[in-house]
N, CA, C and O atoms as CSV, one atom per row, in Angstrom:
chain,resi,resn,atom,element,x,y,z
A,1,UNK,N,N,29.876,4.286,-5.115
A,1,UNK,CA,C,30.207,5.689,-5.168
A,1,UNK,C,C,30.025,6.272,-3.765
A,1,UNK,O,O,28.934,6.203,-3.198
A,2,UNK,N,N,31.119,6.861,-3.192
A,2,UNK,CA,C,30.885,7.278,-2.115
A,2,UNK,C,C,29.945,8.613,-1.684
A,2,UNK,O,O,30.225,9.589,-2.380
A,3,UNK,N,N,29.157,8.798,-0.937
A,3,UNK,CA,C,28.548,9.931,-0.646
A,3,UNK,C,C,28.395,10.837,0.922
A,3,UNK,O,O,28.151,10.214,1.956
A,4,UNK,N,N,28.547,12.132,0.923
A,4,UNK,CA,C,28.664,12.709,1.988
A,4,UNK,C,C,27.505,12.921,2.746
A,4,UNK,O,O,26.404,13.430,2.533
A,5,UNK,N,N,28.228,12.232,3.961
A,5,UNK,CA,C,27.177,12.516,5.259
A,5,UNK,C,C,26.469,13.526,5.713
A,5,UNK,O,O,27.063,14.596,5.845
A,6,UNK,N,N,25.414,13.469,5.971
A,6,UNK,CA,C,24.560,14.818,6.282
A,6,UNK,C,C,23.480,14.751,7.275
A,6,UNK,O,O,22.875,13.682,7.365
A,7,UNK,N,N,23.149,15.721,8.026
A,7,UNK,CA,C,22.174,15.451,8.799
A,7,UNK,C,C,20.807,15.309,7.932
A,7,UNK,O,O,20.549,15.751,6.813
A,8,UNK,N,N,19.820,14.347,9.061
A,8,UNK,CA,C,18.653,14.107,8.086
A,8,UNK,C,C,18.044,15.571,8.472
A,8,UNK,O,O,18.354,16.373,9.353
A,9,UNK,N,N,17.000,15.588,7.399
A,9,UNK,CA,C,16.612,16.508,7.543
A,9,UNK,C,C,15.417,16.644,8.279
A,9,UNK,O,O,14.739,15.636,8.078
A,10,UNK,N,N,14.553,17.840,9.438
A,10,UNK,CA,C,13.710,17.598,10.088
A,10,UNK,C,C,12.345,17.687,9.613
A,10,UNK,O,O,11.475,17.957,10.441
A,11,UNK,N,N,11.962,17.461,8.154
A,11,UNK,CA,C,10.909,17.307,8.003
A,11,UNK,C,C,10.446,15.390,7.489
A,11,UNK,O,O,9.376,14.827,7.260
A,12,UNK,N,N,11.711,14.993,7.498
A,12,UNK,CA,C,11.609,13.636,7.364
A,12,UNK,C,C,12.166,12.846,9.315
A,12,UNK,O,O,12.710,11.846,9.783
A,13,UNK,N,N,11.777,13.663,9.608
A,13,UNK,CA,C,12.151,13.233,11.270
A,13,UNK,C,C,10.595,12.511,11.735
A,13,UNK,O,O,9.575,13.029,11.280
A,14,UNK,N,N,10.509,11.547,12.471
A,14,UNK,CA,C,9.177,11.524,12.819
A,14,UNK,C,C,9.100,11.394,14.416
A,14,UNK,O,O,9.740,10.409,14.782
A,15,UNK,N,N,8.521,12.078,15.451
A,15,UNK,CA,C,8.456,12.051,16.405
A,15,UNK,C,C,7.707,10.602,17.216
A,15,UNK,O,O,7.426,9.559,16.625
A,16,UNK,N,N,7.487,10.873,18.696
A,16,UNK,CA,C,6.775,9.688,18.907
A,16,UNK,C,C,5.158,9.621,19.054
A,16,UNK,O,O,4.657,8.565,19.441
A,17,UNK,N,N,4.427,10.620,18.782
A,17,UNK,CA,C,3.127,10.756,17.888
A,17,UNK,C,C,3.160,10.429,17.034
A,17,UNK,O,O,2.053,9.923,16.851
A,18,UNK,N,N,4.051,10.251,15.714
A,18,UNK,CA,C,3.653,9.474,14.694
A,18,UNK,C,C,2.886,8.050,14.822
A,18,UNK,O,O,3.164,7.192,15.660
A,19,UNK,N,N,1.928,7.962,13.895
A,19,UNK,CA,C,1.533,6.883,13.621
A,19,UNK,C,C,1.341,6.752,11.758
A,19,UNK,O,O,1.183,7.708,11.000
A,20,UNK,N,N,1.420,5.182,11.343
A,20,UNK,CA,C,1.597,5.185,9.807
A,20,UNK,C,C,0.135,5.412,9.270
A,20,UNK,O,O,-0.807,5.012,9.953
A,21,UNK,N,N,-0.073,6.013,8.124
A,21,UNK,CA,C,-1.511,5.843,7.652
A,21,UNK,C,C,-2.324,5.096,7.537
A,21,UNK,O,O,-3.412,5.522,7.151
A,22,UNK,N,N,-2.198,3.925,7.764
A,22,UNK,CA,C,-2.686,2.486,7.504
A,22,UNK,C,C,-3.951,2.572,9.514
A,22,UNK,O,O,-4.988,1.926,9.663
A,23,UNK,N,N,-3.474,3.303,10.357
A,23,UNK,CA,C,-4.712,3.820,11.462
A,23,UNK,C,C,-5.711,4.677,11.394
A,23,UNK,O,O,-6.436,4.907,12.361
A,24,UNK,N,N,-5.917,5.522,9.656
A,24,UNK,CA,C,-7.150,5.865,9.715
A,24,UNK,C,C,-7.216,5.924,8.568
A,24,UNK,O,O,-7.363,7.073,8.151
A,25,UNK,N,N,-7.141,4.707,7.401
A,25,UNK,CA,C,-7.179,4.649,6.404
A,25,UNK,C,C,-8.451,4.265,6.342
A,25,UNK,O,O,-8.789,3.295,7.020
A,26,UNK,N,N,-9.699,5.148,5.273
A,26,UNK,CA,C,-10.608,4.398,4.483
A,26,UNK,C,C,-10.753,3.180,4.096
A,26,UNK,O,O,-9.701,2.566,3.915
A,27,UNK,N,N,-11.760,2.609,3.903
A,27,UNK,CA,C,-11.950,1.064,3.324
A,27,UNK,C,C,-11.373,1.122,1.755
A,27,UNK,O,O,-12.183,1.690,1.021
A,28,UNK,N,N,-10.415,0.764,1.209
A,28,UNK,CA,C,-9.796,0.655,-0.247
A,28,UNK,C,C,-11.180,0.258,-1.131
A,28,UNK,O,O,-12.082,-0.414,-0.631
A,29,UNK,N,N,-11.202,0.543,-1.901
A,29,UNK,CA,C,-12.818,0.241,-2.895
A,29,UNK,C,C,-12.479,-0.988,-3.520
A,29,UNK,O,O,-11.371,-1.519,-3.443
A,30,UNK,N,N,-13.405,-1.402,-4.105
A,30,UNK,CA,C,-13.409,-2.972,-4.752
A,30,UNK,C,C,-12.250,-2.696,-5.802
A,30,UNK,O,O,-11.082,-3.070,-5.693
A,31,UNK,N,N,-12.731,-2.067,-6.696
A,31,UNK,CA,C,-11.612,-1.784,-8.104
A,31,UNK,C,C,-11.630,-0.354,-8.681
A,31,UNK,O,O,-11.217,0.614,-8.043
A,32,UNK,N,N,-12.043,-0.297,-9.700
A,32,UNK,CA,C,-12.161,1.003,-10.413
A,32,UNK,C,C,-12.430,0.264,-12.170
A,32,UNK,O,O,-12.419,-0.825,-12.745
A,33,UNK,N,N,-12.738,2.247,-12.532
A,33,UNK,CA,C,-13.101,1.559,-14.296
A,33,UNK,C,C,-11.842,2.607,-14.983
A,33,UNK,O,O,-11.056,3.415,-14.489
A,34,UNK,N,N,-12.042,2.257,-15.981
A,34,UNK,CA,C,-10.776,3.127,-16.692
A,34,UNK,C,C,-11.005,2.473,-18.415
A,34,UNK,O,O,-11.240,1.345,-18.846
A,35,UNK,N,N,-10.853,3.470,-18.898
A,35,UNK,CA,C,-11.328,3.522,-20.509
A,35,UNK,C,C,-9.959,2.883,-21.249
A,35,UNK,O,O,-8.816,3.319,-21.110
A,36,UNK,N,N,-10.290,1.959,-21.909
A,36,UNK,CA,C,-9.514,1.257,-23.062
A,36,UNK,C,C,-10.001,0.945,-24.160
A,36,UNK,O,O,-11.187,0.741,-24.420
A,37,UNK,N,N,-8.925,0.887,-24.976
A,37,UNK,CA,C,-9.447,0.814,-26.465
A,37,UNK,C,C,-10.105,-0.616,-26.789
A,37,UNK,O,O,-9.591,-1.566,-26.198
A,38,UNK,N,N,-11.059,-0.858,-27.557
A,38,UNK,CA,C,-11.454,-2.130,-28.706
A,38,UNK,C,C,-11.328,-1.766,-29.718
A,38,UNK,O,O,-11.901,-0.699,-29.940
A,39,UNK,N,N,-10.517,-2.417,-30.929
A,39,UNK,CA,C,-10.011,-2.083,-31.778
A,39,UNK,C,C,-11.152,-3.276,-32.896
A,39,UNK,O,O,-11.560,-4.377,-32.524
A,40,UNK,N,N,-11.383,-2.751,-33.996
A,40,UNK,CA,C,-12.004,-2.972,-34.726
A,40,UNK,C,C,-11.235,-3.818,-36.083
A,40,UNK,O,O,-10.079,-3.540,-36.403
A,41,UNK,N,N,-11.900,-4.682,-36.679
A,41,UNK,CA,C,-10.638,-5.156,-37.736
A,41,UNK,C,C,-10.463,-3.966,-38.792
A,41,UNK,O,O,-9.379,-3.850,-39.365
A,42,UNK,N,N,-11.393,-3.182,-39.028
A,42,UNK,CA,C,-10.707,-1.947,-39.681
A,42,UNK,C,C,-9.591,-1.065,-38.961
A,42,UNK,O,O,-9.340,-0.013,-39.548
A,43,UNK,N,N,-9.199,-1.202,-38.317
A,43,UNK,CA,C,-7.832,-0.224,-37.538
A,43,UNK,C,C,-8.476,0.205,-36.698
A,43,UNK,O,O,-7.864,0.136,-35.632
A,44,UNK,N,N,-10.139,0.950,-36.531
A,44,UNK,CA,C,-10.427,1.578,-35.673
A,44,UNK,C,C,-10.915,1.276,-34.737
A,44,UNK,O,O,-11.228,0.093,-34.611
A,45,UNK,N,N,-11.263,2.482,-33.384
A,45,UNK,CA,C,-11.391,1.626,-32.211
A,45,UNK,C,C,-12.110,2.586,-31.310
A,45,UNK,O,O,-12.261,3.802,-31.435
A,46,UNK,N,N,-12.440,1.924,-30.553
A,46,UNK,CA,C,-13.543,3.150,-29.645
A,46,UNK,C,C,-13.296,2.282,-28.106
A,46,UNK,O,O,-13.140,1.129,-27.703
A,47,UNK,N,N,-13.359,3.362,-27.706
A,47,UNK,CA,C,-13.346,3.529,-25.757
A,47,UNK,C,C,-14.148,3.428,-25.352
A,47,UNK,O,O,-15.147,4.137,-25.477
A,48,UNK,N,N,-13.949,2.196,-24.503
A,48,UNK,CA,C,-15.022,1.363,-23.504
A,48,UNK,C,C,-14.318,1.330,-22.117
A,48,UNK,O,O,-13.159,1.076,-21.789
A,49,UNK,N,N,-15.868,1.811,-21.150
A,49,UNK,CA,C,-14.762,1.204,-19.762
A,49,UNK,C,C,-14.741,0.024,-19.403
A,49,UNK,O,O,-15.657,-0.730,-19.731
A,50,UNK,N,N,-13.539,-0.458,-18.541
A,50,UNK,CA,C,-13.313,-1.594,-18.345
A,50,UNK,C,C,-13.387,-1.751,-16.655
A,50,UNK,O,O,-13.322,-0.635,-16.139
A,51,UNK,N,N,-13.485,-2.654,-15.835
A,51,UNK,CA,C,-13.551,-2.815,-14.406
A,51,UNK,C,C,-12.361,-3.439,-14.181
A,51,UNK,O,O,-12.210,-4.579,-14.620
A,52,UNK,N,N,-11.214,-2.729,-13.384
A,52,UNK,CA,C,-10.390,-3.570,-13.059
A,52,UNK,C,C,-10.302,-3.598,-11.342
A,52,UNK,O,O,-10.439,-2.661,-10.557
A,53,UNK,N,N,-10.007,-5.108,-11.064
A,53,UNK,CA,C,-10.701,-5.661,-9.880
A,53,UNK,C,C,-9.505,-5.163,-8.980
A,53,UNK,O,O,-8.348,-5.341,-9.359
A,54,UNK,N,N,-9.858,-4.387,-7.500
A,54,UNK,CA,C,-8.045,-4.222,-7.127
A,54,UNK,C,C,-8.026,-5.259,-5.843
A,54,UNK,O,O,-8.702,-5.536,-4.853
A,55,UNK,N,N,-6.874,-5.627,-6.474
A,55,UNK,CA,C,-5.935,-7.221,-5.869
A,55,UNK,C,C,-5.076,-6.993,-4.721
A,55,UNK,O,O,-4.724,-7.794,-3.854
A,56,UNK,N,N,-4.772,-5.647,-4.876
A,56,UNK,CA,C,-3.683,-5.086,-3.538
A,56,UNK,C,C,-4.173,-6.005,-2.082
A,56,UNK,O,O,-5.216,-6.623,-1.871
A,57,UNK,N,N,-3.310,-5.861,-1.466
A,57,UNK,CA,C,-4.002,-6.171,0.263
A,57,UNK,C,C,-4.350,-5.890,1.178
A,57,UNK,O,O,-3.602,-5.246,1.914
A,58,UNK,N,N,-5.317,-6.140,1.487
A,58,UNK,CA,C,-6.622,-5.218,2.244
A,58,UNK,C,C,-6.240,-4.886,3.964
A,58,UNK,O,O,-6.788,-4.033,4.662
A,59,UNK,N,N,-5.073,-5.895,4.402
A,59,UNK,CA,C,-4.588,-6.035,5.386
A,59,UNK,C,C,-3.498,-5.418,5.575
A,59,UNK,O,O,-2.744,-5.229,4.620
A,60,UNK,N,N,-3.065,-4.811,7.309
A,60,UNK,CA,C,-1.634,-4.687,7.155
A,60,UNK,C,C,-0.914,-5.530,6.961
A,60,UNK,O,O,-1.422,-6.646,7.071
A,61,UNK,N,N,0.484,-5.487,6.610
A,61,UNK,CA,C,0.966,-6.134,6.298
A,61,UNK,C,C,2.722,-6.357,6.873
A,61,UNK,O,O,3.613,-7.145,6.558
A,62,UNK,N,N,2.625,-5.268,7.807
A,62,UNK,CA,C,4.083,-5.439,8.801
A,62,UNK,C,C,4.162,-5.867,9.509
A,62,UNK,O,O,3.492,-5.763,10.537
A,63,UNK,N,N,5.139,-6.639,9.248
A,63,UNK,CA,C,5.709,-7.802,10.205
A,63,UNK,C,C,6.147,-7.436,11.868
A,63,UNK,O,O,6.364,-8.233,12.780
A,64,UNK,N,N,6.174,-6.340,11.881
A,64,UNK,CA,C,6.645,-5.704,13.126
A,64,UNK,C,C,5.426,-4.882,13.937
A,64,UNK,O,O,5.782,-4.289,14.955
A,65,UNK,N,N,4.351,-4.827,13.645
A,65,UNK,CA,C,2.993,-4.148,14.005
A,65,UNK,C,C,2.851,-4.145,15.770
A,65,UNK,O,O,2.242,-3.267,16.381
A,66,UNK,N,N,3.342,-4.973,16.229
A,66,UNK,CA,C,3.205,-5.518,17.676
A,66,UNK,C,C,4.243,-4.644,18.597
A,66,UNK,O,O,4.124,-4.276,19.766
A,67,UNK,N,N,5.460,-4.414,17.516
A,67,UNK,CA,C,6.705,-3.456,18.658
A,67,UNK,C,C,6.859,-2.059,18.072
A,67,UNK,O,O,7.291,-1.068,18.662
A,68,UNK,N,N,6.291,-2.172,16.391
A,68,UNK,CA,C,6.524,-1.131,16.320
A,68,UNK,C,C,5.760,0.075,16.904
A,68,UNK,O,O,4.556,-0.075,17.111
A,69,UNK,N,N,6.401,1.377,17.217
A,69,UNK,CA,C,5.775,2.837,17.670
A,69,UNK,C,C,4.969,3.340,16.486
A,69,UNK,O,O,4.044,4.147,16.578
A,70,UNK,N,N,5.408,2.787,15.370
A,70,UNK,CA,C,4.064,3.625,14.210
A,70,UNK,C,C,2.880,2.594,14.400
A,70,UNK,O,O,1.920,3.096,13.816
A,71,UNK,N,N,2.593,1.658,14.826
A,71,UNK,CA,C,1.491,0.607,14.727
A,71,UNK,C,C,0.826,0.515,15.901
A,71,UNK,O,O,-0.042,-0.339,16.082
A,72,UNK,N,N,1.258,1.581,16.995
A,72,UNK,CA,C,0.789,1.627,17.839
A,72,UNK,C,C,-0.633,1.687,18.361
A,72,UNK,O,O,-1.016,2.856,18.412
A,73,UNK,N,N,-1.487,0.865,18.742
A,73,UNK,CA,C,-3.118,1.229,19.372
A,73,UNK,C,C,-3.675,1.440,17.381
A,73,UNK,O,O,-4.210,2.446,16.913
A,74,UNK,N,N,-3.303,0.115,16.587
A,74,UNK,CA,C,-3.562,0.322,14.981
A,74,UNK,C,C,-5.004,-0.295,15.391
A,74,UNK,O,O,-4.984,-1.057,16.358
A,75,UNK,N,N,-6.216,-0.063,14.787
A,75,UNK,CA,C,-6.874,-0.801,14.485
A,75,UNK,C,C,-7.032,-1.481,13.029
A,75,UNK,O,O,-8.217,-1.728,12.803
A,76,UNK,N,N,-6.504,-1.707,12.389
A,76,UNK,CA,C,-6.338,-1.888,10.803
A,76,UNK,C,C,-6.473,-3.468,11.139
A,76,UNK,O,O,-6.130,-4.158,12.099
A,77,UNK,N,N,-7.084,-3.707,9.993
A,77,UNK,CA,C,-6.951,-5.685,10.157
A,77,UNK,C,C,-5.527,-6.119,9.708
A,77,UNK,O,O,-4.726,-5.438,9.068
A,78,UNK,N,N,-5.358,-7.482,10.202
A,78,UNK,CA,C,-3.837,-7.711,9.677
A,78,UNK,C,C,-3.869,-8.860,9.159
A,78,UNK,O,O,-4.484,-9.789,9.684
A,79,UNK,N,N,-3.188,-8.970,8.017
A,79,UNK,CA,C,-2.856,-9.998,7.304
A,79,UNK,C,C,-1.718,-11.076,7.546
A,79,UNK,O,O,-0.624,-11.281,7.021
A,80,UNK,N,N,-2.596,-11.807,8.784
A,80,UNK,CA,C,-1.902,-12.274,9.525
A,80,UNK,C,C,-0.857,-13.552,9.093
A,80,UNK,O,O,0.256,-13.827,9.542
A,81,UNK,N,N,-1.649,-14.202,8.065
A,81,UNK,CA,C,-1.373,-15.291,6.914
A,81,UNK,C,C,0.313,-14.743,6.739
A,81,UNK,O,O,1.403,-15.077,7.202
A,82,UNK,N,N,-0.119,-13.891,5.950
A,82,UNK,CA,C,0.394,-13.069,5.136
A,82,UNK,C,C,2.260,-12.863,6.048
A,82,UNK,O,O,3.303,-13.240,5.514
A,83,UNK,N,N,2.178,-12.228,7.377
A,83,UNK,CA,C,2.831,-11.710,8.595
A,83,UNK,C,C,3.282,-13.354,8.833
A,83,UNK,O,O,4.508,-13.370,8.939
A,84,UNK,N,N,2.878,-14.344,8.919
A,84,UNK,CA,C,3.409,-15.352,9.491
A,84,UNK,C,C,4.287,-16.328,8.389
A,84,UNK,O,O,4.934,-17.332,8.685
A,85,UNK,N,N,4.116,-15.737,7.057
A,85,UNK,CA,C,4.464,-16.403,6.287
A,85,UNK,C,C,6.082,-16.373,6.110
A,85,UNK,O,O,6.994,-17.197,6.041
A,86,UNK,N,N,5.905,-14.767,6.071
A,86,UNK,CA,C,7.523,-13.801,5.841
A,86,UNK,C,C,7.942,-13.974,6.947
A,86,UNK,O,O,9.057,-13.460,6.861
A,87,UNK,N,N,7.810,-14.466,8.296
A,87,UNK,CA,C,8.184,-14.346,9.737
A,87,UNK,C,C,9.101,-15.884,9.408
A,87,UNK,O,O,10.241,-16.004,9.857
A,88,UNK,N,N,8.533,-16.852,8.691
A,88,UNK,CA,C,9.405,-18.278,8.486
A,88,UNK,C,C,10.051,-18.148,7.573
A,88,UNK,O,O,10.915,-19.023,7.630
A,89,UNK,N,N,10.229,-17.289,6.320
A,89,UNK,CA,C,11.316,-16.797,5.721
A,89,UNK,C,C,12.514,-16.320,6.316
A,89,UNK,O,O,13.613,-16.283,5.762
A,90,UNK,N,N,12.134,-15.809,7.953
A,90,UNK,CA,C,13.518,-15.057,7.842
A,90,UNK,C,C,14.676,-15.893,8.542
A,90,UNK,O,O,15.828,-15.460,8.555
């Protein structure tokens, strides 16, 4: 479907001060808890919290961190594994 051209707009513009959030991001927490049901063999059920462990990645993870202007002067750790893996994919 074709669609008409438009200028972007300047609040999605990013200058060359930008940098991505990932340069003064907090330490991500281990997991979190969050209430789910146990269900009882009578139908019923009561709310317990549960710990779910978070798996996300703790590292950056762009492949481009080195040229890009948002990754600029990053201190973020990098998931370098991770960066070298997708680098022999391409």
């Amino acid at each position: 479907m074709p669609v008409m051209d438009h200028p972007i707009h300047p609040s999605t513009q990013h200058g060359a001060e930008f940098r991505y959030g990932c340069n003064n991001r907090n330490q991500k927490p281990r997991g979190y808890f969050v209430l789910t049901r146990h269900y009882f063999p009578s139908g019923e059920y009561e709310l317990r919290n549960e710990w779910i462990e978070n798996t996300m990645s703790k590292g950056c993870r762009n492949v481009d961190y080195k040229s890009h202007p948002g990754c600029k002067d990053c201190p973020a750790p990098k998931d370098l594994e991770y960066i070298n893996k997708m680098k022999e994919l391409k």
